[in-house]
NUVO-185543 format. One line per 10 residues: their letters; for each residue x, y, z of N, C-alpha, C. Coordinates in steps of 0.02 Angstrom, whole numbers, padded with zeros to 5 digits, always signed. Layout:
BEGIN
A> X Y Z X Y Z X Y Z; ...
This chain:
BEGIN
XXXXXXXXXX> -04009 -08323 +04102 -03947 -08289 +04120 -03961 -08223 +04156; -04004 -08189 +04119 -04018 -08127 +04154 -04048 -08121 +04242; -04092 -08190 +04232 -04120 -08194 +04287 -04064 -08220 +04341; -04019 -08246 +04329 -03957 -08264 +04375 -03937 -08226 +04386; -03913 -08154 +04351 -03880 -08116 +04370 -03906 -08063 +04410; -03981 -08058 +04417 -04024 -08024 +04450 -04015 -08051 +04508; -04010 -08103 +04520 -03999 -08136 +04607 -03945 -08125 +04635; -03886 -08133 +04583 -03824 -08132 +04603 -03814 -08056 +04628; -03836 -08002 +04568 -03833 -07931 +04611 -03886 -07902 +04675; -03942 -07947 +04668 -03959 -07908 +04734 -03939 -07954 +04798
XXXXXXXXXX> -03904 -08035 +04785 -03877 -08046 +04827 -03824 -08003 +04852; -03787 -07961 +04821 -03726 -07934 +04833 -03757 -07861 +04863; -03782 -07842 +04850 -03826 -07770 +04884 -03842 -07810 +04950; -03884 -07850 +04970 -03874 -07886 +05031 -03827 -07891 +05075; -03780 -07919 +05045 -03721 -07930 +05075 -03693 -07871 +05075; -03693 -07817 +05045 -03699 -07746 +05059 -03720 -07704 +05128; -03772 -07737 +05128 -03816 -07692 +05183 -03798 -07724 +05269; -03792 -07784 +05238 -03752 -07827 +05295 -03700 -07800 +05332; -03646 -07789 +05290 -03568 -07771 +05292 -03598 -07700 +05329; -03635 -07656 +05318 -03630 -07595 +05334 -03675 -07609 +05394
XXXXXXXXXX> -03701 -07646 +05430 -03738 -07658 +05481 -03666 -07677 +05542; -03642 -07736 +05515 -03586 -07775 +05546 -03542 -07706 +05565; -03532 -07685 +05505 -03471 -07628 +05521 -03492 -07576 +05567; -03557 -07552 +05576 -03566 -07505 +05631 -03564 -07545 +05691; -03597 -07591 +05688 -03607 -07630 +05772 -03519 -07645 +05787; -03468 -07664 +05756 -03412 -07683 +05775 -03373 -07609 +05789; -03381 -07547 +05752 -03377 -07498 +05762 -03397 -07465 +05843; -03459 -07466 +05846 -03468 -07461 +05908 -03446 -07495 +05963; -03430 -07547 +05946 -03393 -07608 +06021 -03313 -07586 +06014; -03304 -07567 +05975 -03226 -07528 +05971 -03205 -07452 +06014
XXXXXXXXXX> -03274 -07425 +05999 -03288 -07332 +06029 -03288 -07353 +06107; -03344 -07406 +06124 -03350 -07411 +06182 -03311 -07464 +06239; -03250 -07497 +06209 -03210 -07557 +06228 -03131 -07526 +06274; -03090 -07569 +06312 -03045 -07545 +06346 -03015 -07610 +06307; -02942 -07581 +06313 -02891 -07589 +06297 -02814 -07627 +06362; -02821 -07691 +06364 -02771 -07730 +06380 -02720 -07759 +06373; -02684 -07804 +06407 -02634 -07846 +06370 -02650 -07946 +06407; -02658 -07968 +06365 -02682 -08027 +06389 -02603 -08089 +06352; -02603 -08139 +06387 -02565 -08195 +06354 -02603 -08238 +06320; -02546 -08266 +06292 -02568 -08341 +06251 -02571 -08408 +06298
XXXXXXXXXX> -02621 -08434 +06311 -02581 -08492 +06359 -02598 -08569 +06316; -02648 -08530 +06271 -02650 -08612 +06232 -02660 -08616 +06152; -02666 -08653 +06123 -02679 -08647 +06049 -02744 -08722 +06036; -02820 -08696 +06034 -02868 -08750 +06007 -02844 -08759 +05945; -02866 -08822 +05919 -02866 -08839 +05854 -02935 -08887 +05810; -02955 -08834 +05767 -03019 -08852 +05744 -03016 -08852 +05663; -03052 -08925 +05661 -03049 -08943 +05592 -03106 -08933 +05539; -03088 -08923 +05486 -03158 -08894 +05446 -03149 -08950 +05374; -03198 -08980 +05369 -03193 -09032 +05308 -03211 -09007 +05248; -03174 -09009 +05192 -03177 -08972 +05119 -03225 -09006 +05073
XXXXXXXXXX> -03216 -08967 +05028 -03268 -09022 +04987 -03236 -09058 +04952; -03170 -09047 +04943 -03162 -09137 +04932 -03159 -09190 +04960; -03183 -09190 +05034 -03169 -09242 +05092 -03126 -09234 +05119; -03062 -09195 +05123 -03002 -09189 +05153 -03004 -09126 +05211; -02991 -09131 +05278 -02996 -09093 +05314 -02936 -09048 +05312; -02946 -08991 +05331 -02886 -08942 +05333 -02904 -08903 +05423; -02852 -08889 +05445 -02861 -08866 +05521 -02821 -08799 +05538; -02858 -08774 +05579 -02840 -08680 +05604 -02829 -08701 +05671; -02786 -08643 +05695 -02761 -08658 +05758 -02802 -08570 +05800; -02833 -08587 +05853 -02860 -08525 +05885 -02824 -08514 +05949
XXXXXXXXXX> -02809 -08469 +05975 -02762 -08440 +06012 -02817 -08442 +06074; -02799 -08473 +06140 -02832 -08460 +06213 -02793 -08413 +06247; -02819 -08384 +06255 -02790 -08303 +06296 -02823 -08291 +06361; -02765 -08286 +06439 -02790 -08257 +06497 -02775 -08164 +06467; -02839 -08138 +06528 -02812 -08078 +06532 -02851 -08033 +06591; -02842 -07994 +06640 -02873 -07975 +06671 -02923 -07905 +06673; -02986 -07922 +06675 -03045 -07871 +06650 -03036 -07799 +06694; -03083 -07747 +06717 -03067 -07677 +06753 -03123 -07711 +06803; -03125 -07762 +06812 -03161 -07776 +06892 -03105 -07824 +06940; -03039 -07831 +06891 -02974 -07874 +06924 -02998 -07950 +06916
XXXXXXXXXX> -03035 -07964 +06883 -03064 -08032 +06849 -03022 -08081 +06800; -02982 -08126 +06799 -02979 -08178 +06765 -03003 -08195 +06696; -03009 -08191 +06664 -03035 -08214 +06588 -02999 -08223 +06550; -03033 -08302 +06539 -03007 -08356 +06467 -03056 -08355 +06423; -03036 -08364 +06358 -03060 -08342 +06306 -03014 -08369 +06253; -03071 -08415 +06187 -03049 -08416 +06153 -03063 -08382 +06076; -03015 -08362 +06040 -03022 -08320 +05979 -03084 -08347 +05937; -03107 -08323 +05920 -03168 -08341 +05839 -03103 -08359 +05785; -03061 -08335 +05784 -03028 -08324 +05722 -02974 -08364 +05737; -02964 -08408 +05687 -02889 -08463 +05694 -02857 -08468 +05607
XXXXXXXXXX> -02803 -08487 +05613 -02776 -08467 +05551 -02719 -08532 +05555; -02688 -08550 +05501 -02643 -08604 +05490 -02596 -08589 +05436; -02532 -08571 +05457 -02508 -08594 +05522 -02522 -08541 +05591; -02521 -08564 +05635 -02515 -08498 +05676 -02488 -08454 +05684; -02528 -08394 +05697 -02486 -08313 +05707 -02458 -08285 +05788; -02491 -08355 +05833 -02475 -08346 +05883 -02450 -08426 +05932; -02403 -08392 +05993 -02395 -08431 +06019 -02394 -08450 +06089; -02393 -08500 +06128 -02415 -08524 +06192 -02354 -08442 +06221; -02367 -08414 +06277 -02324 -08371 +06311 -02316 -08298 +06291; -02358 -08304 +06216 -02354 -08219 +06175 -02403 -08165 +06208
XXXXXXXXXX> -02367 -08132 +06236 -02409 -08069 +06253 -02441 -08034 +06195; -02501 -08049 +06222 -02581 -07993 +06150 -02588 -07928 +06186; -02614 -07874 +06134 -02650 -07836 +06167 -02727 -07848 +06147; -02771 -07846 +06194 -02831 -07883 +06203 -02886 -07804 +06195; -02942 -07802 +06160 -03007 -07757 +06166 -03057 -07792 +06188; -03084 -07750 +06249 -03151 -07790 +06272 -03206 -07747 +06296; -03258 -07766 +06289 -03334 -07724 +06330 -03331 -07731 +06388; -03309 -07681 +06427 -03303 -07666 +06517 -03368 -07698 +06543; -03403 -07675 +06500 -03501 -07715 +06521 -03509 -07791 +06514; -03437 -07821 +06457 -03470 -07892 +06458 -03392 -07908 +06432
XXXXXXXXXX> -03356 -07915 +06482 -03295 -07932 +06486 -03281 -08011 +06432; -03336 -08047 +06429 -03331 -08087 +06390 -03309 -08094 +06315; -03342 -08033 +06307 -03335 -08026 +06223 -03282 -07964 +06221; -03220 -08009 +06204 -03160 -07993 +06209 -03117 -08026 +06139; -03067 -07975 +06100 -03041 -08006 +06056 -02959 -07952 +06046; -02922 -08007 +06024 -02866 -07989 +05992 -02850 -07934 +05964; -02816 -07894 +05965 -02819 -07818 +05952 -02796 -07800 +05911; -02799 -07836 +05832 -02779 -07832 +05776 -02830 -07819 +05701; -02815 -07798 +05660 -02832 -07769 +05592 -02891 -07836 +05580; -02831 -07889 +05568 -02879 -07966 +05550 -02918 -07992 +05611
XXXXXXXXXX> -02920 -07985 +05662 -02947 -08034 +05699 -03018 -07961 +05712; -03025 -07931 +05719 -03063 -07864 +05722 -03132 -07875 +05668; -03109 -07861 +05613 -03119 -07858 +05551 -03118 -07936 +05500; -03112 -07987 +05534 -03113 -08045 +05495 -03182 -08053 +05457; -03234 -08044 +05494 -03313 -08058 +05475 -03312 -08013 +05408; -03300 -07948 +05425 -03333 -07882 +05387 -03276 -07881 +05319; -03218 -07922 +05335 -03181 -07932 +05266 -03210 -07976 +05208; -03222 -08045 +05250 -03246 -08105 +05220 -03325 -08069 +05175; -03368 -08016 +05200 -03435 -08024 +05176 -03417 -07951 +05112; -03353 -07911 +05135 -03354 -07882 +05100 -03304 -07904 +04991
XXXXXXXXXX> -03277 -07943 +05033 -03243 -07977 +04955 -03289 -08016 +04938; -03332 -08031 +04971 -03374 -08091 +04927 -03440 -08042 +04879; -03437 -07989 +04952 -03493 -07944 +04911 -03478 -07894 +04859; -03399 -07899 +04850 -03371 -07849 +04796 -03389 -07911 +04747; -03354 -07955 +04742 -03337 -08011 +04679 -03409 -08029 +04655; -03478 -08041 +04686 -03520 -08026 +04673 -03552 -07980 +04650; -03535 -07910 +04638 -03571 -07864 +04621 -03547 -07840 +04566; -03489 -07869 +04563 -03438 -07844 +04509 -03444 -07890 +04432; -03458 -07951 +04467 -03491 -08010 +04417 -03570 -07976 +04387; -03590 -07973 +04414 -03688 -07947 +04400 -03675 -07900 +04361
XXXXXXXXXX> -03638 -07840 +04388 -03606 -07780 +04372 -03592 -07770 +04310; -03544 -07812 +04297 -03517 -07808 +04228 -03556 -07843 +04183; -03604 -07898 +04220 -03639 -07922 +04142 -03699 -07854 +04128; -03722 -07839 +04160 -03779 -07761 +04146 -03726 -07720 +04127; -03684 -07713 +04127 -03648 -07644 +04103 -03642 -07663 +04020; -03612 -07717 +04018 -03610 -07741 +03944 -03671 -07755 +03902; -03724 -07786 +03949 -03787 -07769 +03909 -03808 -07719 +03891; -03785 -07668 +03951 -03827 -07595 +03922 -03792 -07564 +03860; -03719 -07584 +03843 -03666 -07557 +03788 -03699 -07593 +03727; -03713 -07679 +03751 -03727 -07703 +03686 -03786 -07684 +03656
XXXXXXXXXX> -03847 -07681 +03712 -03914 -07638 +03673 -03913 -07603 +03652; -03861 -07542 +03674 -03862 -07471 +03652 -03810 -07491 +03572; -03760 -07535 +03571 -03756 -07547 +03497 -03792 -07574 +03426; -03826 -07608 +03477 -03887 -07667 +03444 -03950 -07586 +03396; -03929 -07556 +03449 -04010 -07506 +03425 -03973 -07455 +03368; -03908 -07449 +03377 -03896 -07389 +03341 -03860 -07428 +03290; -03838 -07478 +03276 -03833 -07529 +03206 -03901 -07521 +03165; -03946 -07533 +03205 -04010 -07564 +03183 -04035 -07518 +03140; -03999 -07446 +03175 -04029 -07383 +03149 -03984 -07336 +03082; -03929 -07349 +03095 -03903 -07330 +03063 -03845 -07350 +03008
XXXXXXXXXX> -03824 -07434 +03027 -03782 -07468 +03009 -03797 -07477 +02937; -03747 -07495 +02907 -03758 -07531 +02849 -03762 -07619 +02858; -03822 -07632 +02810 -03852 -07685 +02812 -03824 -07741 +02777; -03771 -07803 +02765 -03752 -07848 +02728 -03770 -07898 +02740; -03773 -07960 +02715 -03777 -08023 +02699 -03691 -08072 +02716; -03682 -08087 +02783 -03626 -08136 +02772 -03656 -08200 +02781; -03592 -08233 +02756 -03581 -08322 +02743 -03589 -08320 +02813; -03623 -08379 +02842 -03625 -08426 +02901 -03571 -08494 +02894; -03525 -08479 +02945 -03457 -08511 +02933 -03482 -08579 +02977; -03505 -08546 +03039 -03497 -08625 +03089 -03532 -08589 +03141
XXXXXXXXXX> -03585 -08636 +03178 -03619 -08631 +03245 -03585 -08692 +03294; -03562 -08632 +03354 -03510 -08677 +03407 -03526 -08651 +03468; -03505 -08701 +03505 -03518 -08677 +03581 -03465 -08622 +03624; -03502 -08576 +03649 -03469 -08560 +03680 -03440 -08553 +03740; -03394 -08600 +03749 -03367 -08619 +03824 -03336 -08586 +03870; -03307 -08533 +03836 -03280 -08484 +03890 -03342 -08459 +03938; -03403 -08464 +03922 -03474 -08467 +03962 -03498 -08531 +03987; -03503 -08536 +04050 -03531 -08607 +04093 -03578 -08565 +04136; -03629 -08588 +04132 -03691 -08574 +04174 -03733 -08652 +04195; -03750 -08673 +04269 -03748 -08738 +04268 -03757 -08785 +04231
XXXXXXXXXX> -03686 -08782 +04200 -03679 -08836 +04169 -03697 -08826 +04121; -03704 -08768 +04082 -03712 -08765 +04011 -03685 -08713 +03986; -03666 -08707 +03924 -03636 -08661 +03886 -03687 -08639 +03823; -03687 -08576 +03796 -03716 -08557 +03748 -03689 -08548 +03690; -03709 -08556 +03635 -03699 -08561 +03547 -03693 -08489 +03517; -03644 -08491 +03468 -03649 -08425 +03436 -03645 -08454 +03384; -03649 -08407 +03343 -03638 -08396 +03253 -03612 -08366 +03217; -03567 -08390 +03190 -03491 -08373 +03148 -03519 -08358 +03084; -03485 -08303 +03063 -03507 -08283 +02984 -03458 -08242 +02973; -03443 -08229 +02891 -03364 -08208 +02856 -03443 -08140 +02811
XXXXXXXXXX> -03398 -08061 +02784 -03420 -08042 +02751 -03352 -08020 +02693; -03351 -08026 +02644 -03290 -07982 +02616 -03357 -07924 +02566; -03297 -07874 +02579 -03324 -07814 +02558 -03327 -07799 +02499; -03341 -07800 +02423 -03326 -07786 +02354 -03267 -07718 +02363; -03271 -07679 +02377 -03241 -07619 +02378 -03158 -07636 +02400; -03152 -07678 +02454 -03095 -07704 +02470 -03061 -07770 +02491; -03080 -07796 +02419 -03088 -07871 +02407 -03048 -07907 +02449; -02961 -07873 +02491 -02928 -07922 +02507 -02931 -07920 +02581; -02985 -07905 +02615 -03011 -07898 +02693 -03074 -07940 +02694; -03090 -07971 +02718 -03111 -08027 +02743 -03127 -08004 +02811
XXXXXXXXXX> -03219 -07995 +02833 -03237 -07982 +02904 -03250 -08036 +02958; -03248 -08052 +03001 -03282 -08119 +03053 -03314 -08094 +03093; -03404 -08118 +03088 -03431 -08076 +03125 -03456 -08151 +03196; -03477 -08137 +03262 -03491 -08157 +03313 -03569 -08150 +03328; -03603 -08181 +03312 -03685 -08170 +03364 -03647 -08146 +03447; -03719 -08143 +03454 -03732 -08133 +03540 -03734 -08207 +03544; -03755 -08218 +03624 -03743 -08304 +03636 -03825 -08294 +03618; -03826 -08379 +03620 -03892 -08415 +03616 -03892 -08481 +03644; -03952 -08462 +03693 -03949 -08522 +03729 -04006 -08589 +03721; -04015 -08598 +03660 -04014 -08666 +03637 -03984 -08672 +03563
XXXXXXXXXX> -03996 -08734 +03560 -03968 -08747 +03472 -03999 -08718 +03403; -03958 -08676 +03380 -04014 -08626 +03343 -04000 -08669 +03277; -03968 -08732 +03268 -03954 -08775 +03201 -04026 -08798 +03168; -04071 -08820 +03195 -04126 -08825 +03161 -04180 -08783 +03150; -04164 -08716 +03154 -04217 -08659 +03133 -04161 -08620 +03093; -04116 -08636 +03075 -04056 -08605 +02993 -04075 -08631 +02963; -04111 -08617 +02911 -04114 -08637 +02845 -04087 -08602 +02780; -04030 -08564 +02795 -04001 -08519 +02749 -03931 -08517 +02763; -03898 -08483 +02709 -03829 -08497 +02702 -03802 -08421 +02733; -03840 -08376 +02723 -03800 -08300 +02737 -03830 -08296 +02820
XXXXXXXXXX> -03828 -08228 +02842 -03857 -08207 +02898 -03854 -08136 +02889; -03888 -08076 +02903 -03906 -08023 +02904 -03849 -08010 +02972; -03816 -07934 +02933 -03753 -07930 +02983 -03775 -07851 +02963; -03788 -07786 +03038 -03779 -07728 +03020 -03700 -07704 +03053; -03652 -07651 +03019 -03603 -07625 +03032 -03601 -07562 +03046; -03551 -07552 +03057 -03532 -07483 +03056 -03474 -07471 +03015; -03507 -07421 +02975 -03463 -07416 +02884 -03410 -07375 +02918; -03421 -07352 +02969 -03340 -07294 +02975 -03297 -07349 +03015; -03324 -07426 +03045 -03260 -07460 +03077 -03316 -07537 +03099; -03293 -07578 +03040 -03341 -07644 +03029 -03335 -07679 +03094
XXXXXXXXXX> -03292 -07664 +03144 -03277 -07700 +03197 -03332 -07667 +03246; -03376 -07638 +03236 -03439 -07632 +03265 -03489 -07647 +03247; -03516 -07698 +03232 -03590 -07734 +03213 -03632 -07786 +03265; -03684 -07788 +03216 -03738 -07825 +03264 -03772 -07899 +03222; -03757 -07956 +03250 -03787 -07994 +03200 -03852 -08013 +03206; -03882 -08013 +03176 -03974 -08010 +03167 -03986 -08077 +03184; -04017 -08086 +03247 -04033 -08179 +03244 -04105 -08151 +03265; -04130 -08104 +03248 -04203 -08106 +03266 -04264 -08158 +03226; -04225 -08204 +03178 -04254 -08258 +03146 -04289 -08305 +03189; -04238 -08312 +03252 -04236 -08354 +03299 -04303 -08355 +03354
XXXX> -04319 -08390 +03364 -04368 -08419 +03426 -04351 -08369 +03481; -04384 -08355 +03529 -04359 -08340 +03597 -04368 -08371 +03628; -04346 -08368 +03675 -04333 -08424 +03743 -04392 -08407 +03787; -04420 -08428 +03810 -04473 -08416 +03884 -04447 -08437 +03944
């Protein structure tokens, strides 16, 4: 797990460094670009096949418009969308490189910025995933150590070892361990304590009915359950 999430965040730092590459170079073709008005004269239509086998199709806008050498240029968009935002006869305003009249585009927020959007949500939702599992590790270690250190030490019942599915990692889910403590002092509270996950079946290395549970006596809803019985994983 850890090691997945190590890829996943420096994939996203990547895609980081990317975005901020993309964004200056498109930046600069913006500083240095003139400003037109070009038409619509056609609409391509290009199909992209899903993964469920079913094709879905974007419509890209062909635009005349005339360059600062009094030049002619057709051109079609990178960017197509469904349904369309444009139509055969719609006057655009067009940005282009006076140096390379070719590379010419639509003079809008999305069509500008489509690339540097796409790498930047993917590289947020990525980093934010990685992100949050190290942030929570570092909370849970830092609980794990100061239970360890200072908690009070009990013995609960082991209720039930179950999977836990709200976790899918290809195709697998990891096991925790359910255990009840009631307190002598306040017989009619009843605790439920949670392991960390474990990712194999820890059913045949239990050979006991309790499990070592440390708390925190000022608020039991902070503990750590001791599975250091357990094997480690390699």
């Amino acid at each position: 797990m850890k090691k997945i999430m190590s890829v996943i965040l420096v994939l996203s730092i990547g895609l980081m460094l990317f975005l901020g590459f993309f964004s200056i170079k498109q930046i600069n073709f913006i500083n240095s670009s003139l400003i037109t008005t070009g038409t619509v004269v056609d609409l391509e239509v290009s199909y992209i096949r899903n993964s469920d086998g079913t094709r879905s199709l974007s419509y890209h806008p062909i635009f005349l418009f005339v360059d600062n050498h009094q030049r002619v240029r057709k051109l079609q968009s990178d960017v197509g969308s469904n349904p369309t935002i444009y139509h055969k006869g719609e006057v655009v305003e067009i940005i282009y490189n006076p140096e390379n009249p070719d590379h010419a585009k639509i003079n809008n927020l999305f069509t500008l910025w489509f690339t540097e959007i796409i790498i930047g949500i993917l590289a947020i939702v990525l980093f934010l995933i990685s992100g949050s599992y190290f942030y929570f590790n570092v909370r849970k270690n830092r609980l794990k150590r100061k239970m360890l250190t200072n908690g009070q030490q009990v013995e609960a019942k082991i209720t039930s070892i179950e999977l836990n599915t709200g976790i899918v990692i290809q195709g697998r889910s990891p096991y925790v361990i359910y255990s009840q403590w009631q307190d002598k002092l306040t017989p009619d509270d009843i605790y439920i304590f949670k392991s960390e996950n474990i990712w194999f079946d820890p059913t045949p290395f239990i050979n006991r009915e309790t499990i070592t549970v440390y708390i925190d006596v000022a608020n039991a809803k902070r503990y750590y359950v001791d599975i250091s019985f357990l094997p480690k994983v390699k």
